[in-house]
N, C-alpha and C positions, 0 to 999 in steps of 0.2 A: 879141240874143235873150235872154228873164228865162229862171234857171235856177231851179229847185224844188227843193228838198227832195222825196222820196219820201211821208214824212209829210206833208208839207202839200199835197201832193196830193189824198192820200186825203181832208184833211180838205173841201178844196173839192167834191170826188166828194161827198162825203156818208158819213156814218162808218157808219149803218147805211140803206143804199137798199136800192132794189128787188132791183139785183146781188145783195148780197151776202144779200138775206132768201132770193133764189133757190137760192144757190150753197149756203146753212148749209139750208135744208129739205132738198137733195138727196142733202147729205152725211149729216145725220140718217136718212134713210132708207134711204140706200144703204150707209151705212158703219155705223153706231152700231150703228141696226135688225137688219141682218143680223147681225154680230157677237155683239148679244145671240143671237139664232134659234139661233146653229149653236152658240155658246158652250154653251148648254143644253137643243140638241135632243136627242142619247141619251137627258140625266137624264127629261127631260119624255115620251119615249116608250118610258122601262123601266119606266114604274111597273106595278107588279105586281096583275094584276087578280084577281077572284073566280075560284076554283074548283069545281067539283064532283067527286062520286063518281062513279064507274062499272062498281064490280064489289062484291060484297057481301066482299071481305076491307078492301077502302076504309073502305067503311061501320063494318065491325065496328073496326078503326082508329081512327075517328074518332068513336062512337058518343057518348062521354060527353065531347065537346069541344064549348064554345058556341063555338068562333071555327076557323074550320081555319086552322092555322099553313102556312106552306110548307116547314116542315121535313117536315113530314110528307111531302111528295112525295117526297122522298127513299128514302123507304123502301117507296115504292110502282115497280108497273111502270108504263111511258105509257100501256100499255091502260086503266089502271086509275083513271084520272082523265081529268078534260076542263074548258078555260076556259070561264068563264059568256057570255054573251051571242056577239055578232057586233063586238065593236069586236077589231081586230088593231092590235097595237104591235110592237114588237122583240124581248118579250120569247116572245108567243104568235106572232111569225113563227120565231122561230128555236128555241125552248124552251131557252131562255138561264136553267135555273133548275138547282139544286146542283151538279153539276161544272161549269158552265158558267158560272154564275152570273157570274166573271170576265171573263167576255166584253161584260160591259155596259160595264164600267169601262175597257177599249180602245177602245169608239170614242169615250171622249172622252182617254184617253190619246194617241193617235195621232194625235189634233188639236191639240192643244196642245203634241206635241212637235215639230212641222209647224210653229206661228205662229210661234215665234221664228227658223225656219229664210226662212220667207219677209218674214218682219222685218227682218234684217239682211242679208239678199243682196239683195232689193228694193230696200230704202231706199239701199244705196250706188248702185245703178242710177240710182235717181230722182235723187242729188246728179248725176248723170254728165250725164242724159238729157231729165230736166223732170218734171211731176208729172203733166199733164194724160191723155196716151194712156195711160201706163202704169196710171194708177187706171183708164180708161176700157175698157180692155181685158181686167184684171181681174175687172173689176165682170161682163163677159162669161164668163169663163170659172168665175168662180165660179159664177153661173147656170146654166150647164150642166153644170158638173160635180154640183154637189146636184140639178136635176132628174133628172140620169141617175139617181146613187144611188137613187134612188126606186124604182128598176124592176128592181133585184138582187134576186137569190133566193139570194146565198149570204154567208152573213155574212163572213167573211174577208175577201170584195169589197168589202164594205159599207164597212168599217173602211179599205182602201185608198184610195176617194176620199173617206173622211172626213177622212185626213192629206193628201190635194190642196184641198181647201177649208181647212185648215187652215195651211196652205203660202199659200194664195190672198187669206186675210182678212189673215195676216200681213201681207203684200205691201199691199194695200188700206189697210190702216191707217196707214200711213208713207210713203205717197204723197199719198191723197186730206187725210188731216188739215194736214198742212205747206200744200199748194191753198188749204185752205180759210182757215188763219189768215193765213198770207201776201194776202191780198187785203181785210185790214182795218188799220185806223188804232186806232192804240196804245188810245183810247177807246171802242170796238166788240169788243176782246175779249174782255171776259167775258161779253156778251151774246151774242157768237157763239156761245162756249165752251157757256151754258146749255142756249141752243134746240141747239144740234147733241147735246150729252151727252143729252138727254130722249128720245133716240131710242133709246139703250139701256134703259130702261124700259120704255117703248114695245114693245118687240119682245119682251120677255118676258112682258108681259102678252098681248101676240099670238099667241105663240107659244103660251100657257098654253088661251089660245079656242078657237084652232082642237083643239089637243090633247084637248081636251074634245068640244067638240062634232061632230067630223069621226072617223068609227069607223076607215078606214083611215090608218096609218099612213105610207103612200104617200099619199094626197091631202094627209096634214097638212105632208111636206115638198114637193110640188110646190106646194101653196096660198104656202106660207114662202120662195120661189125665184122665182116671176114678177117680182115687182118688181124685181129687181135690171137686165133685160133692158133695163124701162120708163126706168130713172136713167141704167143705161150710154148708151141713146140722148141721153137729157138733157144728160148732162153732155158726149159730144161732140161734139154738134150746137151747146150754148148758150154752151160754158164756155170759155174760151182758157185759154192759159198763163198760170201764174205772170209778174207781170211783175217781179217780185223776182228767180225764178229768170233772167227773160230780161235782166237788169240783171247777173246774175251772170256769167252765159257773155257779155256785150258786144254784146248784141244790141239796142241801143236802139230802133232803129224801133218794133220789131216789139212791144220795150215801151209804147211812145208810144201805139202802135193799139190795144192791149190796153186802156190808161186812157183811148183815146176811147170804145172802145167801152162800157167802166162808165160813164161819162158819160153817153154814149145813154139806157143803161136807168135810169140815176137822174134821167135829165130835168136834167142843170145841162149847164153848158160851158166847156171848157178852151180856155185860147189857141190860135189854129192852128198857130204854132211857139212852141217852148218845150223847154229842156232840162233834164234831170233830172243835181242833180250828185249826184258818186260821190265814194268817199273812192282812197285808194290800196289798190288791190287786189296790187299787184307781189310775185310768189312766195308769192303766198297759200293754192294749193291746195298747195304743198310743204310750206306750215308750219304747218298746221293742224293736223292731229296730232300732229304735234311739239310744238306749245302745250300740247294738251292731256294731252298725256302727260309731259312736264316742267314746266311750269309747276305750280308746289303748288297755285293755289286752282283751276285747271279740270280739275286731275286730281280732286282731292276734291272738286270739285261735278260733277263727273260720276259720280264711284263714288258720293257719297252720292244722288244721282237715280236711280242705276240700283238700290241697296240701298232706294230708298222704293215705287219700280217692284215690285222685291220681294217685298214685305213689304202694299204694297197688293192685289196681284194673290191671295196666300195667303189672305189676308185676307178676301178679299171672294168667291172661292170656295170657300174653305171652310166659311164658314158658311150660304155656296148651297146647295153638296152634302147639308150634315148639315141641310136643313130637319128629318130626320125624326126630330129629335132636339126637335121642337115639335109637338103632335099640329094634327092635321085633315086640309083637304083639301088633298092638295101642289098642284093647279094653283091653288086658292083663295089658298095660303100663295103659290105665287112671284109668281102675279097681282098682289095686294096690296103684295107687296113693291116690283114694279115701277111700282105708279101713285103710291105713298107717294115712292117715288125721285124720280119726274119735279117732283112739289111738291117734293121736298127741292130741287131741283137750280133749280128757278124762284125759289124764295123766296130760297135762295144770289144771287144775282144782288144782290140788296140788301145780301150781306153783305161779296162776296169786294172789291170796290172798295174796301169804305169802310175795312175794317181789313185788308187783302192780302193776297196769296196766301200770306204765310210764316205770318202768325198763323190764317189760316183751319184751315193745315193743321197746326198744332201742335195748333188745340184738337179736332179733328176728331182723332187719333192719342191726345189724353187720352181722348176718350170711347170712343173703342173700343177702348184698354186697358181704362175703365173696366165696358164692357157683359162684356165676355170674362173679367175679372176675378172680376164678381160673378156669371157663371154656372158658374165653374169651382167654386164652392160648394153652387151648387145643386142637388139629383137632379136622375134623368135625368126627362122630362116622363111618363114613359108608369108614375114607380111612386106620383108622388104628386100627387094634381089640385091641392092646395092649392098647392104650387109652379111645377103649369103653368102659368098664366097668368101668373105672373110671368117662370121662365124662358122662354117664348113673346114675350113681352115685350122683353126684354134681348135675345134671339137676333136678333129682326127690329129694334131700335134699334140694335144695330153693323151689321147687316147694312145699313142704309139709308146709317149714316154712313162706313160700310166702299165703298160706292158714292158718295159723294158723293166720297168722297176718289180712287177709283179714274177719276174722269171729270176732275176737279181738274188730276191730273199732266199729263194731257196739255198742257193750257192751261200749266200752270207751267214742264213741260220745251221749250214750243215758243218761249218769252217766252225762256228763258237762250240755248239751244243758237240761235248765228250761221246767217245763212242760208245759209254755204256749206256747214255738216254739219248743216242743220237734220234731214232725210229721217233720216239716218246718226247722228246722236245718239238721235233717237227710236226708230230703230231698233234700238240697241245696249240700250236701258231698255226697248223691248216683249220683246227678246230675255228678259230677266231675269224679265221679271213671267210669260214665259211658262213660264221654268223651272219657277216655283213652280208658276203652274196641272199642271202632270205630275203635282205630287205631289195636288191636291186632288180628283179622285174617289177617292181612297183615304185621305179621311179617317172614313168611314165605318167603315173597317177600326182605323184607328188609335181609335175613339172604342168599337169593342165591349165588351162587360161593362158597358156602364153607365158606365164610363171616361171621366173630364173634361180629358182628357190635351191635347186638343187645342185646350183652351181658356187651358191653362197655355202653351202653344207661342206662341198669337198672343198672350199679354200680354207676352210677353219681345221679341219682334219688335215692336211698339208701344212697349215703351221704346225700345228703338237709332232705330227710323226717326224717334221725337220730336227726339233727338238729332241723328241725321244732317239735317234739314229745318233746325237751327241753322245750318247751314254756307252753306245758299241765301242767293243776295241776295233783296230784295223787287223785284217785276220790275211792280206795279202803275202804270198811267199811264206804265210808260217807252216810251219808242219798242225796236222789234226788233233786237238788234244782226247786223251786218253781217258782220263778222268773228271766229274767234278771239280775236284780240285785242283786240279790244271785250268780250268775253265776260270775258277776265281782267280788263279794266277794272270789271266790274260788284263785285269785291270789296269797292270806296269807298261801294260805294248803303248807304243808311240809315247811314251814317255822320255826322253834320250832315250840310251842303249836298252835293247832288250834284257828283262833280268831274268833269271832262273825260275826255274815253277815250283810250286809247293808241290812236294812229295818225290818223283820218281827223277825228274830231271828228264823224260823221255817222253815222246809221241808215238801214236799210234796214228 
């Protein structure tokens, strides 16, 4: 009976078929999409709308003002004013305005302090249990948990299943992503990587549409929540298991069926018997953290992956949150930002192969020192026009390259980290980048007075993470390693010639 390689399997399947274009749309939408939605659904439905008077001390108040500030509410009673039109958001359902005000900035506090919780307790599940049900199941319960939200009338509620959907994408994210790269051949990943990342632009600009042009606030998250229902059916009705993960726990068959069945949908065909070899696995789930935690080069390429996790995630939310630190219209300004992403992220595809993931992301961390740098000099946009447009500029050019880099990691951390703690390494680096999300709707706070403080913050964090990114191997064109100890073997890459791996000599 011929035995195969795992890679040279996939290459016969077909590096990017029908499977895998199925498998990378569904992810995109189910996983990226949504993630962007809820990442910046508060932001997108606290924006603060038009005002009026409603009692003549209002007025006299307000008399020789062309613009009414909302400070000014403050020093009014509720009788005494009232919102413009019939659109309702968060801010005119609950009147989350001067003592309250703080109450916007919780419910995405409490999502973010949630993702990294269902990041690392999920993802060691998914190394336990497989990726398939567990994303699939998810993908359900997040759906229902955001359309309920939808129909609370008390904010405190609100904010509670906002840290279960936050709990829930964590989860999601470190299941379905590990699925999705696992089911391609060393030469399809960064094409995966592309089309699947463009889904989080995608949903920001989505997200930006409906928030616009849907008045309630309840139809704009039950509209942002159906889909998820539509994928979960998708993915398991169409999608089988990992057959990396099912190679892992010794379940060959069941892998065997799994790559007839890709076969199927890619239209070629594999021998009717045939086996797939393996390296030695013996006492490998014992000593895989053991590796990683003594060994010097996987302990410092895991800490410096999870300090780029970091440092990206701040990064690329903070300059989210402070759009308002660039005038116009903020669904216009996030819109924009997210269709500008999707090209960045497609044209990437031409660039991340040819010169790799290590030098993509060094020069990617110079420029957005550099954008962060030269607006840390700038006024703030709202006291001097001649500088708007340029700092508007600089803000939305790290912001895009602040994303490019933020969709990057995943691809780069899923290529190092073996497939026994693929789920579990990812998850220990989403845990981190979500610490920092905590701190980024309250960069708004830390940027008042006119204050460029928080632009001096992410140029010092862009030096260390350039630094720390020197520590990575180049993981371009390699095949996925299988073990721990393949993982410490990757030290030698870009070294002259490739050298052999400690232990099996093989990939998974």
């Amino acid at each position: 009976m011929k035995q195969y390689d795992i890679e040279e399997l996939y290459t016969t399947l077909g590096l990017f078929g029908n499977f895998q274009i199925f498998v990378v749309v569904i992810y995109s939408i189910g996983e990226r999409m949504t993630a962007s939605i809820l990442d910046f659904q508060v932001h997108m439905l606290s924006v603060l709308p038009s005002w009026h008077c409603a009692s003549e001390h209002c007025m006299d108040l307000t008399a020789n003002m062309t613009h009414l500030n909302k400070s000014i509410l403050c020093q009014l009673g509720r009788e005494e004013w009232g919102w413009n039109g019939d659109r309702s958001n968060l801010v005119t359902q609950f009147d989350l305005v001067c003592g309250d005000t703080y109450k916007i900035s919780l419910g995405s506090t409490f999502f973010f302090m949630m993702y990294p919780m269902g990041s690392l307790f999920v993802g060691l599940i998914s190394d336990w249990l497989g990726r398939k049900w567990i994303a699939t199941g998810f993908l359900f319960v997040t759906g229902i948990v955001t359309s309920t939200s939808a129909l609370i009338s008390n904010y405190i509620v609100f904010v509670v299943f906002r840290s279960i959907e936050g709990f829930c994408i964590g989860g999601l994210t470190v299941t379905f992503y590990p699925l999705l790269i696992e089911y391609c051949g060393a030469k399809a990943r960064n094409l995966t990587n592309v089309i699947a990342q463009c889904g989080y632009g995608l949903g920001m600009a989505f997200l930006c549409f409906t928030a616009y042009y849907i008045d309630s606030w309840r139809g704009v998250v039950i509209t942002n929540s159906i889909h998820l229902f539509i994928i979960a059916l998708l993915l398991g009705y169409n999608v089988p298991e990992s057959p990396r993960f099912l190679l892992k726990v010794q379940k060959h068959e069941e892998a065997k069926q799994v790559l007839k069945t890709m076969a199927s949908w890619n239209k070629v065909e594999l021998p009717e018997e045939f086996e797939i070899t393996q390296g030695d696995e013996e006492s490998e789930k014992e000593r895989a953290w053991k590796l990683i935690t003594f060994s010097c080069y996987t302990a410092s390429a895991t800490l410096a992956q999870m300090f780029i996790w970091f440092t990206a995630a701040l990064y690329f939310f903070a300059l989210s949150f402070n759009m308002n630190d660039v005038m116009g219209n903020p669904y216009l300004n996030l819109a924009v930002t997210g269709v500008v992403e999707v090209v960045v992220n497609i044209l990437s595809y031409f660039v991340i192969d040819r010169i790799g993931r290590r030098w993509c992301m060094l020069i990617s961390f110079f420029l957005c020192g550099l954008s962060v740098g030269i607006c840390r000099f700038l006024p703030h946009a709202s006291l001097h026009y001649t500088h708007f447009s340029l700092k508007t500029f600089w803000v939305i050019f790290g912001r895009v390259v602040g994303g490019f880099i933020y969709s990057l990691v995943y691809l780069y951390s899923a290529e190092i980290f073996p497939t026994t703690v693929r789920s579990s390494g990812l998850g220990a680096c989403v845990f981190t980048a979500q610490i920092s999300s905590l701190i980024a709707p309250f960069v708004i706070v830390i940027n008042t007075d006119n204050s460029n403080l928080i632009y001096t913050v992410l140029f010092i964090f862009c030096i260390f993470a350039f630094l720390a990114t020197l520590i990575l191997p180049e993981t371009a064109h390699k095949p996925l390693p299988r073990t721990v100890a393949e993982m410490d073997a990757m030290k030698h890459r870009g070294k002259g010639e490739s050298q052999p791996l400690i232990g099996s000599g093989s990939y998974e």
